[in-house]
N, C-alpha and C positions, 0 to 999 in steps of 0.2 A: 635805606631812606631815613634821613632825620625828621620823625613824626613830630620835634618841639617845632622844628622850623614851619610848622601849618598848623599851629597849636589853635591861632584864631585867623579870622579875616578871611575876605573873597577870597578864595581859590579853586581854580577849574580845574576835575580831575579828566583828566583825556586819555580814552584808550586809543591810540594811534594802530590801528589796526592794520593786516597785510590785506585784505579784504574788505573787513567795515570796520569804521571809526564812530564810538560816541564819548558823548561831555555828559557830566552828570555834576550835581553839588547837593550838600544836604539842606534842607529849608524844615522846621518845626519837625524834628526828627528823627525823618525821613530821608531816602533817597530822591530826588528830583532829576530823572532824568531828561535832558533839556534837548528839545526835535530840535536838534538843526538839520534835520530834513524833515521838508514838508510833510504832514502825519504819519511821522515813523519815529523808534526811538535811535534807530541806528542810519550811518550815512558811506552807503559806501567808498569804498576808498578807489576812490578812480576820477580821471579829469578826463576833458578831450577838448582840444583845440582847433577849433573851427578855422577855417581856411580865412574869413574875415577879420582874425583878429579875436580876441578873449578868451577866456579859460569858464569851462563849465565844469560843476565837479557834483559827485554822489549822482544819483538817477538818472539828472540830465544829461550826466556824460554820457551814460550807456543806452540813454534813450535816442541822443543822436546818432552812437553809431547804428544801433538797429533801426534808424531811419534811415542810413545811408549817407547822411552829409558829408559833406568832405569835409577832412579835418585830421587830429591825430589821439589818435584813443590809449588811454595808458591807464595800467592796472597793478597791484603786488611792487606798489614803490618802493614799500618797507624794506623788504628783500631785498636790496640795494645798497641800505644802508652799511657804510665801512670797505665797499669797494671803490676802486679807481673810475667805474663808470658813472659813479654818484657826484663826482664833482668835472667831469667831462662836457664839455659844449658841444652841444649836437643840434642842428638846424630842425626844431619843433614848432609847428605853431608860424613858420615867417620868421621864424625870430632862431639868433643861437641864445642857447639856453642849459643851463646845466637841470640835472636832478634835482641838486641839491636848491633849486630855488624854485622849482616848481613845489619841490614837500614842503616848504616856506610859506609860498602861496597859500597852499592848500589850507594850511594849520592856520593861516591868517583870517581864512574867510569861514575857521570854524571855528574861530575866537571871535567874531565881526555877528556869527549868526549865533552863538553862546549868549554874548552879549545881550542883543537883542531879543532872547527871549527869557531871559531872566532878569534885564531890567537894572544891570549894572555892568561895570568895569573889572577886567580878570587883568591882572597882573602878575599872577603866580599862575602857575601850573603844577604839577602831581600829574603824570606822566608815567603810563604805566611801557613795559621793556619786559621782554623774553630773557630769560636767565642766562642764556647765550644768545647772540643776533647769530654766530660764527663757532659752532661746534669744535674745540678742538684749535681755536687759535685766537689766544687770548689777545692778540695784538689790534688783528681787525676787529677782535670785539670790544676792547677799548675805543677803538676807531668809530665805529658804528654807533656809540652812545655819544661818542664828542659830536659825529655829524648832527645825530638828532635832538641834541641838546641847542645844537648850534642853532637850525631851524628855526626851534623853540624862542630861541631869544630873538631873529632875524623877525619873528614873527610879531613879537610886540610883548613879549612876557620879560616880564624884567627878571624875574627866578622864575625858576627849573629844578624841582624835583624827580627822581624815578624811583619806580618801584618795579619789583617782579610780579609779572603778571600775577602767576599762580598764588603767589602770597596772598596779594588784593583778592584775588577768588577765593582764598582760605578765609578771609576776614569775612567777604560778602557770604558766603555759607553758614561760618560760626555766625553772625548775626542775625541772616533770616532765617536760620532752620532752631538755631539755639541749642546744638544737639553737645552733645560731652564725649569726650574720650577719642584716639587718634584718627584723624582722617588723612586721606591721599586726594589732594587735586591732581586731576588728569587734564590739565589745558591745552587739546589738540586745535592749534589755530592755523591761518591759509598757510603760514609760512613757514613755523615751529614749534615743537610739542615741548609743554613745559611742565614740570612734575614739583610737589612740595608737600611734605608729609608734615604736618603741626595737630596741637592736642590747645581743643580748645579750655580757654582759663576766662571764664565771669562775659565781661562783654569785650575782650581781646581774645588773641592767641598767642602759642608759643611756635614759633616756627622751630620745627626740629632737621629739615633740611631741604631744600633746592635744589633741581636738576635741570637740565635743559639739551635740545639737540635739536639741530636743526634741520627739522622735517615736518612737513605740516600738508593744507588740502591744497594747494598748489602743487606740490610734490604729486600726492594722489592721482590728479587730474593728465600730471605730465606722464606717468606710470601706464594711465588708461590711453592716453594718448598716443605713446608709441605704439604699444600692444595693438591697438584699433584701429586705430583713423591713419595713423602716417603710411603704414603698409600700401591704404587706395589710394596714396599719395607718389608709392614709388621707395617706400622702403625696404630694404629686403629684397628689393631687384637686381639686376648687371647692368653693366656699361660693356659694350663694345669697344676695345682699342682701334689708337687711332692707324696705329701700325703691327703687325703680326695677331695670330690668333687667340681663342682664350678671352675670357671675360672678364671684369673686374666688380668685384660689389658695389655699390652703389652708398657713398658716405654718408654719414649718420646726423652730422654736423650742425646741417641745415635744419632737421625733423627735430633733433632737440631745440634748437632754438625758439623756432616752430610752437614748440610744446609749452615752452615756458613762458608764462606771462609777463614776467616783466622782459623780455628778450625781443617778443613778436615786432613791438614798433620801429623796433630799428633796423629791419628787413627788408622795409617799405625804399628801397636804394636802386641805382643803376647796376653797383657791383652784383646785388642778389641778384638782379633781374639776368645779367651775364651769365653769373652762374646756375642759374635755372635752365637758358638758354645753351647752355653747352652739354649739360644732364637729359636734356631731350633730343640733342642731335644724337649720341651715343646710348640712348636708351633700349634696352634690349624688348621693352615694354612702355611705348610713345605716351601710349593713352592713362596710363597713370602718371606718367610723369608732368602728360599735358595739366593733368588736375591740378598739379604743384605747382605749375606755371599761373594758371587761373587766381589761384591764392594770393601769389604776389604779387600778379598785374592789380587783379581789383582787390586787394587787400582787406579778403577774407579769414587772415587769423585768428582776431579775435572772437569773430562769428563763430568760427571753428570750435575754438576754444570752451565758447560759453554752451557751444552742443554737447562738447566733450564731457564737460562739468553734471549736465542737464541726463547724459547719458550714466553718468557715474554715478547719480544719487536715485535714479532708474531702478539703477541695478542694484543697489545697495538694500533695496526691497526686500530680496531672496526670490525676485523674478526675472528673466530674460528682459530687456530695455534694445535697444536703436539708438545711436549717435547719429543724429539725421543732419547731415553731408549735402542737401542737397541745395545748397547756397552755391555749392563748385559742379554738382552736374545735376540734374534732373533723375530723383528714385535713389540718388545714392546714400547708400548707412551702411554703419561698422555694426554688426551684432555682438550685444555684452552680454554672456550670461553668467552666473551663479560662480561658475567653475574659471572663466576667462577672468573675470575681476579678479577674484582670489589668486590666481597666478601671477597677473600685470601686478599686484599688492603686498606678494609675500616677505621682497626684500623689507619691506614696512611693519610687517607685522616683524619680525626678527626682533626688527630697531626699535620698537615703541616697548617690545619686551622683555630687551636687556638695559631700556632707560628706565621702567618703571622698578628692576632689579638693582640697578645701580643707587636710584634712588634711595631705597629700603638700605643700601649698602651705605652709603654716607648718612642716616641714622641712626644706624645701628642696632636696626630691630628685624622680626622676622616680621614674611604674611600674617600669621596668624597673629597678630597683635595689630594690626589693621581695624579698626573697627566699622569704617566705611570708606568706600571710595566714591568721588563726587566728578561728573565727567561735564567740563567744562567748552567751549570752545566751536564753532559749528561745524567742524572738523569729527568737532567726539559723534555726531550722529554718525560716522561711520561703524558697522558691526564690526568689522576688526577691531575699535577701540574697547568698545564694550566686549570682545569677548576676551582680549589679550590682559585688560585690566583684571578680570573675574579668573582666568589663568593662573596670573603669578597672587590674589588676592583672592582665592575661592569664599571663604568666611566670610568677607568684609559685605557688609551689606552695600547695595550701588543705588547710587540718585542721579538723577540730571539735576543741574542747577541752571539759572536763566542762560541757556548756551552764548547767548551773542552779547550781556550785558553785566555778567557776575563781575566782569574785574571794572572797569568801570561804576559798577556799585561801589565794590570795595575799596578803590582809589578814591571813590568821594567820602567814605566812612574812614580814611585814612587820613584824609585831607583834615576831618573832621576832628581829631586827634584821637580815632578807637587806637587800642592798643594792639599793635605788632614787638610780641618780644622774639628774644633767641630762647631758645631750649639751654 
């Protein structure tokens, strides 16, 4: 990010979030974080499109599907960004409609509702970005930043800055805690987890290096999901052939998609409904697979989903928890316990503890010169993050920082022109 180009004047810092989004600016000194949801400081990132016509977004979206309206409920659009599904036209809403103008929308009516509650005009933006969107392929990650820049400008912002998340959460920490010497952000968010090891200097930092991979509590949730809930769905089951003997597994295909949030809405089709319908003729086990039929007709995924989630942070206690299913049949839940998490979670844990390794390895330092780690993101409430951090960083002393709003502090303290150097 070029911090001269925000040196003064309006500029909206917006964390575009895979989950929840807020806008924040500095005013007499301070951070100002600006409700653009009704008394909250954060907006979740979700729309839903009513069968009548219009787009609702943050609470209302999720309020209408849990009333039941008809309509089209969509979630984790971020996660989308720099794929081919992101600029595809798909009949949403009455309307064809790509992704990529619905995230348009969205960002419009949180420049529309910024406005409005700060009492002026944004022009610029400082846009905070995961240090990869695409682990591992720089090309869609170039991609993924042109889309969401693009948005950006589609949206009414004449300039577009970005920053990495973690960084702005390095600023946001060095400024409200004021503390000296190296830290580690741990920014576990819905989509992906992003790492940045800097050593604070007066009222900036020196960024000593950035990581990034993508994996976040979406992932999580898809992880608990399989493991739990898709099984009473008909995972893991047989198919009968339609000619000679001998069973055949039952494909996976559908329960991933299933599982993944930004995936579910596009389910809601004749094709799925077919092939639901042919998975129950050949089902060697009718009545779960009828479950799965239930799902799709009345277009319980997300319902699903947000059990799934509700069961996952349960269990994330260190107590036995319920995925409570009983939207698809009456009494029905997946039991999570202590031991089942941990296993549906472990490929996770591997990954979050050879990035925060890699991390320290584009530094060039060891653990023990850590002197704290600061766990950022409402992802980091998970105990694997906290324990995998304290692993590869035992010395390093550990904080929570404002989970849902440090990088959005630190993009408005960026905006403001604090200083972010390189090492």
């Amino acid at each position: 990010m070029d911090s001269a180009a925000f040196a003064s004047g309006d500029v909206l810092a917006i964390d575009f979030g895979t989950s929840n989004s807020a806008a924040a600016i500095i005013e007499q000194g301070a951070v100002r974080r600006l409700q653009i949801e009704a008394g909250s400081e954060t907006l979740p990132t979700a729309v839903f499109f009513p069968a009548d016509g219009g787009m609702l977004i943050g609470a209302a979206a999720s309020e209408a599907l849990i009333a039941g309206d008809e309509g089209r409920y969509m979630r984790a659009l971020k996660s989308v960004l720099g794929t081919a599904l992101f600029h595809e036209k798909r009949l949403i809403g009455g309307k064809r409609r790509t992704l990529a103008e619905i995230v348009t929308a969205f960002l419009k009516e949180v420049k529309t509702r910024a406005e409005a509650e700060a009492g002026r005009r944004f022009d610029r933006a400082l846009s905070g970005r995961p240090v990869h969107f695409h682990s591992a392929d720089p090309e869609r990650d170039a991609r993924a930043e042109e889309d969401l820049r693009g948005c950006y400008k589609a949206a009414g912002f004449k300039h577009v800055e970005m920053m990495f998340e973690p960084e702005a959460a390095a600023l946001a920490s060095a400024v409200a805690e004021g503390t000296t010497g190296t830290g580690l952000i741990v920014d576990i968010g819905g989509g992906t987890s992003d790492f940045t090891l800097f050593r604070s200097e007066g009222t900036g930092i020196a960024i000593t290096a950035s990581h990034g991979i993508r994996l976040g509590g979406t992932d999580f949730d898809h992880a608990v999901s399989m493991r739990h809930a898709m099984p009473l769905l008909g995972l893991g089951g047989r198919l009968r052939r339609d000619f000679g003997g001998g069973l055949l597994p039952v494909p996976n295909a559908l329960y991933v998609d299933l599982s993944t949030w930004a995936k579910i809405a596009f389910l809601y089709n004749r094709d799925t409904e077919r092939a639901v319908e042919d998975l129950l003729r050949h089902a060697e086990a009718p009545e779960q697979m009828q479950r799965l039929k239930t799902v799709i007709e009345d277009e319980l995924g997300h319902e699903l989903a947000f059990a799934v989630e509700r069961g996952k942070i349960d269990a994330n206690s260190g107590a036995g928890a319920e995925i409570d299913m009983g939207m698809i049949a009456p009494g029905l839940a997946a039991r999570v316990t202590p031991g089942t998490l941990n296993a549906a979670l472990s490929d996770m844990r591997e990954a979050l503890r050879m990035a925060i390794y890699e991390t320290l390895m584009l530094a060039q330092i060891s653990p023990a010169q850590v002197d704290s780690v600061v766990l950022v993101g409402g992802s980091s409430l998970m105990a694997l993050v906290r324990d995998e951090a304290r692993g590869v960083c035992p010395g390093a002393a550990q904080r929570r920082s404002e989970a849902f709003t440090a990088v959005v502090d630190g993009l408005a303290w960026a905006a403001a022109g604090r200083g972010v150097a390189r090492a």
